[in-house]
C-alpha positions in Angstrom: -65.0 -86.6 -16.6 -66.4 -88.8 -19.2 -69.8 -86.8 -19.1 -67.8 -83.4 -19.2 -65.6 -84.2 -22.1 -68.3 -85.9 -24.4 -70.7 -82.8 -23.6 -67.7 -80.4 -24.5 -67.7 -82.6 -27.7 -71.3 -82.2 -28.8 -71.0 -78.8 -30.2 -69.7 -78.5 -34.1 -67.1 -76.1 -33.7 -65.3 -78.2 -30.4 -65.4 -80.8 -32.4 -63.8 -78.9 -35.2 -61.1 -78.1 -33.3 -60.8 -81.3 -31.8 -60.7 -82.9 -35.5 -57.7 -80.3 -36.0 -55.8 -80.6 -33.7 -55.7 -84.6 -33.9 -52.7 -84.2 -36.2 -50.6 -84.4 -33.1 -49.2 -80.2 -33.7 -50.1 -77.1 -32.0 -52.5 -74.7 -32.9 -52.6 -71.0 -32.1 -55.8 -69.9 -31.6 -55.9 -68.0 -34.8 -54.8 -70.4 -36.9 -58.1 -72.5 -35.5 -60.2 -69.1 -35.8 -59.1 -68.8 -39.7 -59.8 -72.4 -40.3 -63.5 -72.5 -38.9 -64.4 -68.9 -39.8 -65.4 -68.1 -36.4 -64.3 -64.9 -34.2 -61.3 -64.9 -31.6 -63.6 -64.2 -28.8 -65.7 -67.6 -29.9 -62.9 -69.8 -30.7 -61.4 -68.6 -27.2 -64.8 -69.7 -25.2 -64.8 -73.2 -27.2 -60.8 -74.0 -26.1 -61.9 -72.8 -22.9 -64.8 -74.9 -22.3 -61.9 -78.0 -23.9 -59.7 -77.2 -21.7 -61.8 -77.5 -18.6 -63.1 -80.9 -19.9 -59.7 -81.8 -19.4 -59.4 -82.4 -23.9 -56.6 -79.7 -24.5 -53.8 -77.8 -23.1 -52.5 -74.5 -23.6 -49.1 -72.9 -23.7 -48.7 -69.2 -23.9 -45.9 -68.3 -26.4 -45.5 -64.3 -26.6 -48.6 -62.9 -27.5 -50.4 -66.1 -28.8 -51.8 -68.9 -26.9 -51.3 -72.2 -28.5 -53.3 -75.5 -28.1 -52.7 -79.3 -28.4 -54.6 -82.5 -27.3 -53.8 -83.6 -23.5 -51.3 -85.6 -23.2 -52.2 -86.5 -20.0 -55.7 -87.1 -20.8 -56.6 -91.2 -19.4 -56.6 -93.6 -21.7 -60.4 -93.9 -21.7 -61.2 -90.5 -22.5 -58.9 -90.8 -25.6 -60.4 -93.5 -26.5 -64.0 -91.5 -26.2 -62.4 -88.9 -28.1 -60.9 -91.1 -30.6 -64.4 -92.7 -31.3 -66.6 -89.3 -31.5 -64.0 -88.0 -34.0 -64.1 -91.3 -36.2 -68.0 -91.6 -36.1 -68.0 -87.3 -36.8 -65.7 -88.0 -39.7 -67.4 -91.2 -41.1 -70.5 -89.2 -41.4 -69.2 -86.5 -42.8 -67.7 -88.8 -45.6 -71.6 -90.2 -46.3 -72.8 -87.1 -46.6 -70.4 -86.1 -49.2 
């Protein structure tokens, strides 16, 4: 799972989304779409791809699909997660 999750993580926009929805809430996926300027059918194919790596899970509200971080997701996986998005944001901050 470990490989799965940190492949899922290499692309930009996963890791985006990742990055957004670390504030703990849920995100519908337009919301997400609007935030990284990408289409619905592209931000639906990213969550996908995150939700088979086991990183997010979905709840279907109406007409909208909403996402949040696993809550089930093992501790080390988190912690994987936790690191990528720390090292992501630190280097974003040097590059500024």
């Amino acid at each position: 799972m470990a490989l799965s999750s940190l492949a899922a993580l290499a692309e930009p926009t996963r890791l985006e989304s990742m990055r957004l929805l670390g504030d703990g809430s849920e995100h519908c996926v337009c919301g997400l779409m609007a935030r990284l300027d990408v289409t619905q059918s592209r931000m639906s194919r990213h969550m996908k791809v995150l939700k088979q790596a086991g990183l997010v899970t979905d709840r279907r509200d109406a007409q909208w699909v909403r996402y949040r971080l696993n809550p089930d997701m093992p501790a080390g996986i988190r912690a994987i997660v936790e690191a990528v998005l720390a090292a992501s944001a630190a280097r974003g901050r040097s590059a500024a």
